[in-house]
C-alpha positions in Angstrom: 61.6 85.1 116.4 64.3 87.2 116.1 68.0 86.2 116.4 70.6 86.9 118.6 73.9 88.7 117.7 77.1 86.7 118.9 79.7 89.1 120.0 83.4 88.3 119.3 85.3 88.6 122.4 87.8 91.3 122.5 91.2 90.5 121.6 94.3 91.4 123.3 95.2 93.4 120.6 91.8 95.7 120.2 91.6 96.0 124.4 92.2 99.9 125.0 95.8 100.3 126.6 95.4 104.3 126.8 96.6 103.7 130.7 99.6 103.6 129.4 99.8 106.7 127.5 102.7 109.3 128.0 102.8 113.0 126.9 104.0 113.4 123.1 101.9 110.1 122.1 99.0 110.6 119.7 95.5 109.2 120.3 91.6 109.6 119.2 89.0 111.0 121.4 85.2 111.4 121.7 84.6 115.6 121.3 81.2 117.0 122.8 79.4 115.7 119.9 80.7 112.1 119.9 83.1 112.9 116.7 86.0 111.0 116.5 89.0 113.4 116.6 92.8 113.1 116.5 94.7 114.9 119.1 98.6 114.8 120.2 98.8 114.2 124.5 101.0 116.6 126.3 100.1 115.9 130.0 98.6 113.4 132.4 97.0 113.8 135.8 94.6 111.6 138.3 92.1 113.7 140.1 89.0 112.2 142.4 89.9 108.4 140.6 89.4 109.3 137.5 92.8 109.6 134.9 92.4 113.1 132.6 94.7 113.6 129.6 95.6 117.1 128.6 95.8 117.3 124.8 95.6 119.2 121.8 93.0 118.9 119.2 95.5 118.5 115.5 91.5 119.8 113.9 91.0 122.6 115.8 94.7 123.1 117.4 92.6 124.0 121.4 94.3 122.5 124.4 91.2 120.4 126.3 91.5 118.1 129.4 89.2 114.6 128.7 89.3 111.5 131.2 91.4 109.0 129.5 88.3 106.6 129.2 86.8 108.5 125.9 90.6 108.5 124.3 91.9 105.4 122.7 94.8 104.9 120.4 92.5 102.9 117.5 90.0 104.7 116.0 87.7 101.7 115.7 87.3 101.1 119.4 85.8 104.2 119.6 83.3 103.6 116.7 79.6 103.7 117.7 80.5 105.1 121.2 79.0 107.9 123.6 80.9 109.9 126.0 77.8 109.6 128.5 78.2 105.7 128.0 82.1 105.5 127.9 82.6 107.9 131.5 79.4 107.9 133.5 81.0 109.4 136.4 81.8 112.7 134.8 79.2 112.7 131.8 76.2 111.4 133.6 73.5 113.3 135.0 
């Protein structure tokens, strides 16, 4: 019989604050092929309920616009993650 994992609850220290992000602060993201990537925020909007950041890639120096839900300001939140599974409502099919 095979076991079951225990997962650790998330601690209020690892829980994703990127709600509060403002432009000049520096986060990770998800790119198009679920990379983790380093990018410095420069602007934030709200459009149809979901929160977009508009930020530049510090790899590739290109301006994109991502919802906020694929950024996070750890890199290990983001570890093992999908885009699709992350923000369904604009990756999904």
């Amino acid at each position: 019989m095979a076991r079951k994992k225990i997962k650790a609850p998330v601690a209020a220290s690892q829980k994703n604050d990127i709600d509060s992000a403002e432009p000049g602060d520096y986060c990770y993201y998800l790119n198009s092929n679920n990379k983790i990537m380093f990018a410095e925020i420069k602007k934030t909007l709200q459009e149809n309920d979901v929160k977009l950041l508009q930020i530049i890639c510090q790899t590739d120096f290109r301006f994109l616009t991502i919802p906020a839900k694929v950024c996070s300001f750890t890199e290990a939140l983001l570890k093992g993650k999908k885009r699709k599974e992350l923000c369904p409502e604009v990756y999904g099919e």
